[in-house]
C-alpha positions in Angstrom: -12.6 -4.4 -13.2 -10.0 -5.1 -15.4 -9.1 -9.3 -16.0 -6.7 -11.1 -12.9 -3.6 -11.0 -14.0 -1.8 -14.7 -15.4 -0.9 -16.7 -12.5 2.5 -18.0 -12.7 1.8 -21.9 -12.3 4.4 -23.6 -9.8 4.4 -26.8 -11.9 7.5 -26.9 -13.8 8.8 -23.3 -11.9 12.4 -24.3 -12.3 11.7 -23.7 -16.5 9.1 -21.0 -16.2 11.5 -18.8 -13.6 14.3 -19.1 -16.5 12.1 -17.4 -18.7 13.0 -13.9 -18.2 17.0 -14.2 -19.1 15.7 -16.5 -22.3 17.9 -15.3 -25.3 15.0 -17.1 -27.5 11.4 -15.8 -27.5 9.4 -17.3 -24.3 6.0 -16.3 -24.7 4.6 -19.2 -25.9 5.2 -20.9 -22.6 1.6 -20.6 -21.1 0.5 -19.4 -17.4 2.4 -15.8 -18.2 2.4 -12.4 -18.8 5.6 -11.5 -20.7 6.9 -8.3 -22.2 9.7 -7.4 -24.4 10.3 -4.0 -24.4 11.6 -2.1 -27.9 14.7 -1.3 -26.0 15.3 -4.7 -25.0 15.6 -7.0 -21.7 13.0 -9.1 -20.8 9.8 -8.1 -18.3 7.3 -11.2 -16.6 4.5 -10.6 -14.5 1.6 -12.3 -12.4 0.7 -13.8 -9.4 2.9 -16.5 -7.2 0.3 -19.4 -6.3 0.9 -20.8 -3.2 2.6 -17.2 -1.5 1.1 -15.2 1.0 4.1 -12.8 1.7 6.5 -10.7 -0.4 9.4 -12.1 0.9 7.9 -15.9 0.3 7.1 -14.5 -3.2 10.4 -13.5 -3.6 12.4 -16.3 -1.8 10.4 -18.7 -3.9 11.7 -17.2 -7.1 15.1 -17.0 -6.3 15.2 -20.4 -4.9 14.1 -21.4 -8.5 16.2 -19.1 -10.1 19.2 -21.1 -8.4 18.1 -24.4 -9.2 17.2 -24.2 -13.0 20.5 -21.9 -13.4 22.4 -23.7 -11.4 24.2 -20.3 -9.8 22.7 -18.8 -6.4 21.6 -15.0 -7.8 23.3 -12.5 -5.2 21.0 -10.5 -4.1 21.0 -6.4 -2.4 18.9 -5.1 -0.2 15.4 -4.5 0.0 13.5 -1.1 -0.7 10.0 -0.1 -1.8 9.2 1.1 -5.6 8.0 4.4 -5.8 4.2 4.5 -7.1 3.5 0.3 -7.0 3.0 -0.2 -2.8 5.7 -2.9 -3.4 9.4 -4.5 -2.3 11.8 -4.9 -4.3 15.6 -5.9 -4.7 18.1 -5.9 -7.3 20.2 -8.9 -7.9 22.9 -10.7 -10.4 23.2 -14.2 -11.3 25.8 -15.9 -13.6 24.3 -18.0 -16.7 27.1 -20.5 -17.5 25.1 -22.7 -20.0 26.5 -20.5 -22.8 28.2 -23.3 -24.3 31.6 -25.2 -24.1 34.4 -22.2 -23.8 32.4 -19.3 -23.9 32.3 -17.4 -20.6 29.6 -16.7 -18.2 26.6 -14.4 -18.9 26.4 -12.2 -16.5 22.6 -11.2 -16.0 21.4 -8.2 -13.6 18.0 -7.9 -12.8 14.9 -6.4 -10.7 12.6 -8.5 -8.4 9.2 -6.8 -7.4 6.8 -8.4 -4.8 3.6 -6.7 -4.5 1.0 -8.2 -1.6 -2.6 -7.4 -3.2 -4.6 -9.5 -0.8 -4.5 -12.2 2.1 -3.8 -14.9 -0.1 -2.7 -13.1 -3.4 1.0 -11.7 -3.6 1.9 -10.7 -7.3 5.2 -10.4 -8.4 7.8 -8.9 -11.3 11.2 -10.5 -13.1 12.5 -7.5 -15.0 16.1 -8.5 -16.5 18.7 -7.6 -19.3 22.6 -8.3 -19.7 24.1 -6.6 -16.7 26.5 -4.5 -19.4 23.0 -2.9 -20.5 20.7 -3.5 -17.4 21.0 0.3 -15.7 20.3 1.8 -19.1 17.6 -0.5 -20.0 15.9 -0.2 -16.8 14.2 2.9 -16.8 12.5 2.2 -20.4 11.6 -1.2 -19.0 10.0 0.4 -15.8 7.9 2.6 -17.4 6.7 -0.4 -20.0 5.8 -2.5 -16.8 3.5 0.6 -15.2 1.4 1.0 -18.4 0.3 -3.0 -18.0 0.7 -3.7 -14.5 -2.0 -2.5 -11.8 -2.0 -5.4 -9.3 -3.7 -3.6 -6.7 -6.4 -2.2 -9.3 -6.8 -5.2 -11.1 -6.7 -8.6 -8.8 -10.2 -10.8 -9.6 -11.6 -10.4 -5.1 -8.7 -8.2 -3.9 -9.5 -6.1 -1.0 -7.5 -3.0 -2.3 -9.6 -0.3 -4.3 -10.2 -0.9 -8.2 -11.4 -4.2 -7.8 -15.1 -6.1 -6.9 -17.7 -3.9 -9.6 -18.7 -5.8 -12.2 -17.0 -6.1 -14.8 -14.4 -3.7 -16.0 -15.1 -3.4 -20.3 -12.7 -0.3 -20.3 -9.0 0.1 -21.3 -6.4 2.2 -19.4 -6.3 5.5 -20.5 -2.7 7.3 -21.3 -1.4 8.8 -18.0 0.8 11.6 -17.6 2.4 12.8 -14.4 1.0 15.6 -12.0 2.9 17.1 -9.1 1.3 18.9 -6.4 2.2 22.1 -6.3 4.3 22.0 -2.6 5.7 18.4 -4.2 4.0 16.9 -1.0 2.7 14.5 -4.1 2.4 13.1 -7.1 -0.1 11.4 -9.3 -1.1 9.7 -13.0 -4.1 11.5 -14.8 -5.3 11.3 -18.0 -6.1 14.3 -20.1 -8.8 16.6 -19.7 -8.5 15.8 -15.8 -8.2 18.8 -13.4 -7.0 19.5 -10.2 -8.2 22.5 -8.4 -5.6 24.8 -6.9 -7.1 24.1 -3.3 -7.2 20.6 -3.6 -3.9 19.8 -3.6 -1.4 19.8 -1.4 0.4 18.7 2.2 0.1 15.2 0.6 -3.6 14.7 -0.9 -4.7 14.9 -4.0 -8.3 15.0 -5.5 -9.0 15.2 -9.3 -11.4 15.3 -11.8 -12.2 13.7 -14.8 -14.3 15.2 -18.0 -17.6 13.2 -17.4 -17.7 13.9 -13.6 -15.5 11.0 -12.0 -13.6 12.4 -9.2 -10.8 10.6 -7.0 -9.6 11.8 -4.2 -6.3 10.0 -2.8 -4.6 10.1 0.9 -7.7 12.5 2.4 -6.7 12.2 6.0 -9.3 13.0 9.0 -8.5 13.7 12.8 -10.9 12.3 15.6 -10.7 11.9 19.0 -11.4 8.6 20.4 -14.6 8.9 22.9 -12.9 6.4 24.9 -10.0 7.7 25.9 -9.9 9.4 29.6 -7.7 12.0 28.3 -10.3 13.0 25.6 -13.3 12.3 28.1 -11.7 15.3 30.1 -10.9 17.6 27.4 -14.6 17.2 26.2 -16.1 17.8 29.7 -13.6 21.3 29.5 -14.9 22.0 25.9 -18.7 21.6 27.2 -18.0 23.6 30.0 -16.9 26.9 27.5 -13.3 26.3 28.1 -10.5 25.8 25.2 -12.4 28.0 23.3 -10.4 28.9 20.1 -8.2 25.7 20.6 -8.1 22.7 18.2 -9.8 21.0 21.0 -12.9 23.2 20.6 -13.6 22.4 17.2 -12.1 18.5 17.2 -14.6 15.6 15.5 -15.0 13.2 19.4 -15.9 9.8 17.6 -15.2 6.6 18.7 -12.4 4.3 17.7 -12.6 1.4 16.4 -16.4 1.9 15.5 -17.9 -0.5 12.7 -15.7 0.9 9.3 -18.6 1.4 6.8 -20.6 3.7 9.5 -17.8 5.6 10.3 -16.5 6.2 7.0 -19.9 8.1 6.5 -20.0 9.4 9.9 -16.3 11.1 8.9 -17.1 12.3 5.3 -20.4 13.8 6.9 -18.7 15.6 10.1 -16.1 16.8 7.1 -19.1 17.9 5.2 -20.7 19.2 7.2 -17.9 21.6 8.5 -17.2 23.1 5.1 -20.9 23.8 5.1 -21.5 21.9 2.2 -24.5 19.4 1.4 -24.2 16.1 2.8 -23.6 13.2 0.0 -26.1 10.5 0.6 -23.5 7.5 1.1 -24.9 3.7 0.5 -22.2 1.1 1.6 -23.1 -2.1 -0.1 -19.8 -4.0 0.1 -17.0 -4.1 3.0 -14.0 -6.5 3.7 -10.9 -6.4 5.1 -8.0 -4.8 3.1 -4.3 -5.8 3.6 -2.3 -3.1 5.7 0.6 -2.5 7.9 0.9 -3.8 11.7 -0.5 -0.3 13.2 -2.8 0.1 10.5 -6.4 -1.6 10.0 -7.8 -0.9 6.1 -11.3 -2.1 4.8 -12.1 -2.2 1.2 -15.6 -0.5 0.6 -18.1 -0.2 -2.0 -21.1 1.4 -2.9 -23.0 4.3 -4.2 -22.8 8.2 -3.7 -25.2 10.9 -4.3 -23.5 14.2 -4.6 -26.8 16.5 -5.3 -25.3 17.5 -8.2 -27.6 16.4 -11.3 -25.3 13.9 -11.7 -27.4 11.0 -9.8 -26.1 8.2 -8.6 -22.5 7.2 -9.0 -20.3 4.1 -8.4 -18.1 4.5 -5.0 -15.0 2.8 -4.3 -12.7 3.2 -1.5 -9.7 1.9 0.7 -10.5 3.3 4.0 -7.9 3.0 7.0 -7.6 4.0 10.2 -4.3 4.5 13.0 -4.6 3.7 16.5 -5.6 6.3 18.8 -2.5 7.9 21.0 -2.4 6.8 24.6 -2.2 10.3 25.6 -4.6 12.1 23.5 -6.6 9.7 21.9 -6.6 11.4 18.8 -6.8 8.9 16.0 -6.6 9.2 11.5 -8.6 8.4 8.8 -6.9 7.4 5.4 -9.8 7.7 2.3 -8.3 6.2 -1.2 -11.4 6.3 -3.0 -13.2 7.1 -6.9 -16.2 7.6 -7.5 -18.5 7.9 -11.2 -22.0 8.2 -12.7 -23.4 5.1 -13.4 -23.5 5.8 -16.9 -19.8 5.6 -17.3 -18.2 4.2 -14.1 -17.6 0.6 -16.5 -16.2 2.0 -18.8 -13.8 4.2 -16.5 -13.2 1.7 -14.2 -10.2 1.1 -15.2 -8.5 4.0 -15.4 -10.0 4.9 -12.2 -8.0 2.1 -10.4 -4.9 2.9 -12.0 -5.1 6.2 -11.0 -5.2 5.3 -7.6 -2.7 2.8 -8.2 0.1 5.5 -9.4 -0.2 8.1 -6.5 2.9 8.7 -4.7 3.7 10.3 -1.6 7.0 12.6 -0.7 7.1 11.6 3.1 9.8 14.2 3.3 7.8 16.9 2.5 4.6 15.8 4.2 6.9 15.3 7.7 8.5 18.9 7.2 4.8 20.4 6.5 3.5 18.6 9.6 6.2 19.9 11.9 5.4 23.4 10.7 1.5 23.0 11.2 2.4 21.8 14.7 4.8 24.0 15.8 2.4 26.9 16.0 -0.7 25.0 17.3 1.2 23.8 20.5 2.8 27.9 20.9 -1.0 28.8 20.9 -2.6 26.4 23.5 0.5 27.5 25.4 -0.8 31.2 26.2 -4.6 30.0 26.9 -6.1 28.8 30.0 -4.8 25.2 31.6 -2.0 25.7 29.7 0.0 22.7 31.2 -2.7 20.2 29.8 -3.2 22.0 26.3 0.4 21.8 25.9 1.3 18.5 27.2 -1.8 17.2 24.8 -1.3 19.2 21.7 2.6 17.7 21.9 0.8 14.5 21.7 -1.3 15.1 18.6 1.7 16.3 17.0 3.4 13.3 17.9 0.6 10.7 17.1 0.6 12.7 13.2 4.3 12.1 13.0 4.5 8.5 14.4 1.3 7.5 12.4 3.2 8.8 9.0 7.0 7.6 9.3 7.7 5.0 12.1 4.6 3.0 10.8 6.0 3.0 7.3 9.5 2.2 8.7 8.1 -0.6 11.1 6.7 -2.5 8.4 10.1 -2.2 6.5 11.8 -3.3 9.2 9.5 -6.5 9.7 9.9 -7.1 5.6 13.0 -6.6 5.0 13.7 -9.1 8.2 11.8 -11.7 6.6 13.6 -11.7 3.8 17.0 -11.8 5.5 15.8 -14.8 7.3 14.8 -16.4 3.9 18.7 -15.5 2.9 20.4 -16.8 6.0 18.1 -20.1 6.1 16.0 -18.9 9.1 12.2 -19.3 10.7 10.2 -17.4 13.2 8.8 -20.2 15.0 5.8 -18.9 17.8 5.4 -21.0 21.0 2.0 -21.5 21.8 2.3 -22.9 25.3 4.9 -20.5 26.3 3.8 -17.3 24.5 7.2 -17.2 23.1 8.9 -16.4 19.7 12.2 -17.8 18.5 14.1 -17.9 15.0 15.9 -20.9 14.2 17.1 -22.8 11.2 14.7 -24.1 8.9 15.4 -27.7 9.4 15.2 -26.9 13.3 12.2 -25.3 12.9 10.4 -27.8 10.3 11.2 -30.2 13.0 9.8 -28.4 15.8 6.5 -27.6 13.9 6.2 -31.1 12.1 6.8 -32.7 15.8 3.7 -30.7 17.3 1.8 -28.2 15.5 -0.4 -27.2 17.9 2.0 -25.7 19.9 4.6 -24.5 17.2 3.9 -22.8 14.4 5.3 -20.4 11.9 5.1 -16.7 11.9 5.1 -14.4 8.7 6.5 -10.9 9.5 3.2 -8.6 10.1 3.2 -10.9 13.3 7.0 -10.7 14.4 7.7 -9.1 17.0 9.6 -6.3 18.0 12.8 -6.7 20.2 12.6 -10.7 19.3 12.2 -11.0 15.7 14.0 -7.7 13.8 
């Protein structure tokens, strides 16, 4: 596990936040993690004590930004950075402490805010003169992603590449591989492969010269044993009926089953399927990962066994799982995992985490491939026996696939980049505890309200908010 990254100290923020427009060198202020690029501008990274949110992350940079410069930095609007799981915004500020006559500076920069854990939001100050800012910006970029893993490298994040002991390794040099239907994209170093059939419709598993393998966004289908809807269809597939359907050969597991088990249970039924050996699975470690408001993620370590002469190897995964739909109960496993011998998992570790770390998915594609696989599975169930209920059900699977992919992702966008606006306008989300209500205010209102009685008001961060009331 590579070191935690410098924490950027909130004692004497107003100077510290400066740093990154400095015309001077600033790296021998302490508590940071600075860059200059060769091409110029200025990069600073590390965590934001105190924060818990990207948009408090964020808001409490800008706020310091204002006071030490004296200028409010106008600020755009949010959007996500491709490859990082982060939020970002753009924004200019005017430096007029150039000195008597001489006009302002005009800076333009780029504010990252990256959520690794509960309590652990890590955050990046990439600026240059606006005049040079959009050229400088893509040279800076690609400088920050060689150094900065947060979610591979945070000291007890929940997120995959962190909890072994002890990462002695360095990165390796990454280049770029594209899936071959573009569903997806991912850093390897050389002498990694990817096998022509394990690629595609937006997963992608590699492997490495000494036998590490990572395999990133491998999704699974179940069918929630609970559901009345799938208690029926498996009564009918018992019975002999559906035969040739995707109901026939569906994995019936229940939701919401203890992680660590059914992670195993999954990879097993997967396994088993392809008619392969079964990999003896040993879950030593599990704890809850961050994730989005329809998602629940666990962090997971262990050990792996793939009978291959190999022996044991080092397993570490982000495992999540979607709600089952109402109507079908079908539900979706998400594995983000690597795995390596013992004899060189230390070293790789790493590498392995940043590997993970720099997958990227083309939504676009995977929606587009989705619609296609789905189009002709609900045609089918449509000339087979009890057609009404095939159909009506295998419109739901489609539609629990779709919803699970894009209105998840924009949900969670929508709660962020509300947060953030409230931060901009001077608002709270306030929660009433006695009337099971939710209200935005002003922050004075609101510091009021919860200062007065906190046990019946208190403030709500935007995985909570609430939709129709709060964005």
């Amino acid at each position: 596990m590579t070191p935690n990254p410098l924490r950027i100290a909130q004692r004497g923020a107003a100077v510290l936040l400066l740093l990154p427009m400095c015309t001077l060198p600033c790296a021998a202020q302490s508590g940071l993690k600075t860059i200059n690029p060769p091409g110029g501008g200025k990069i600073m990274y590390g965590q934001v004590d105190g924060q818990t949110t990207e948009a408090g992350a964020m808001g409490y940079i800008l706020r310091n930004l204002h006071n030490s410069i004296g200028a409010k930095p106008q600020v755009g609007k949010l959007f996500d950075v491709r490859g990082t799981n982060s939020v970002a915004t753009f924004f200019t500020i005017a430096r007029r402490d150039q000195g008597s006559g001489k006009p302002p500076l005009q800076v333009a920069g780029l504010l990252i805010a990256a959520k690794v854990s509960t309590d652990h939001v890590e955050a990046v100050l990439v600026s240059d003169d606006a005049s040079r800012f959009n050229k400088t910006l893509p040279s800076m970029m690609k400088t920050l992603m060689t150094q900065w893993h947060p979610l591979a490298g945070a000291t007890g994040s929940s997120n995959i590449g962190g909890g072994q002991s002890g990462d002695s390794g360095k990165v390796a040099p990454l280049k770029t591989f594209v899936a071959r239907d573009h569903s997806a994209s991912v850093d390897l170093p050389d002498g990694w492969q990817v096998g022509p059939n394990q690629s595609g419709q937006g997963t992608i598993i590699a492997s490495g010269p000494n036998s590490e393998v990572v395999s990133l966004d491998v999704t699974f289908g179940a069918t929630d044993t609970n559901n009345r809807n799938a208690q029926q269809t498996m009564r009918m597939v018992q019975s002999g009926r559906l035969q040739g359907t995707a109901y026939a050969n569906a994995f019936y597991y229940p939701y919401g089953a203890d992680p660590a088990k059914t992670f195993v249970d999954i990879l097993h039924h997967a396994q088993q399927k392809a008619g392969a050996q079964l990999v003896d699975y040993h879950i030593t470690g599990e704890s809850p990962a961050q994730s989005g408001p329809r998602m629940r993620c666990f962090h997971l370590e262990g050990t792996a066994d793939f009978h291959d002469s190999k022996g044991t190897r080092e397993l570490n995964s982000l495992y999540c799982v979607s709600p089952p739909g109402p109507a079908s109960g079908v539900w979706l496993s998400y594995v983000f995992a690597y795995s390596a011998p013992l004899a060189v998992a230390q070293r790789e570790r790493a590498t392995l985490g940043a590997i993970v770390q720099s997958f990227r998915l083309n939504q676009g594609v995977v929606n587009a491939q989705a619609a296609q696989i789905a189009g002709p599975s609900i045609a089918n169930s449509m000339r087979i026996g009890a057609a009404v209920k095939a159909r009506v059900d295998a419109a739901h699977q489609a539609e629990d696939i779709h919803n699970s992919s894009v209105y998840q992702h924009w949900d969670s966008m929508d709660r962020r980049s509300q947060e953030f606006s409230n931060y901009q306008l001077g608002y709270s989300v306030i929660s009433d505890s006695q009337g099971n209500a939710h209200g935005t205010l002003w922050n004075d209102d609101a510091a009021a309200l919860v200062k007065a009685d906190p046990n019946r008001f208190e403030y709500v961060s935007a995985p909570n908010y609430w939709k129709g009331i709060d964005y």
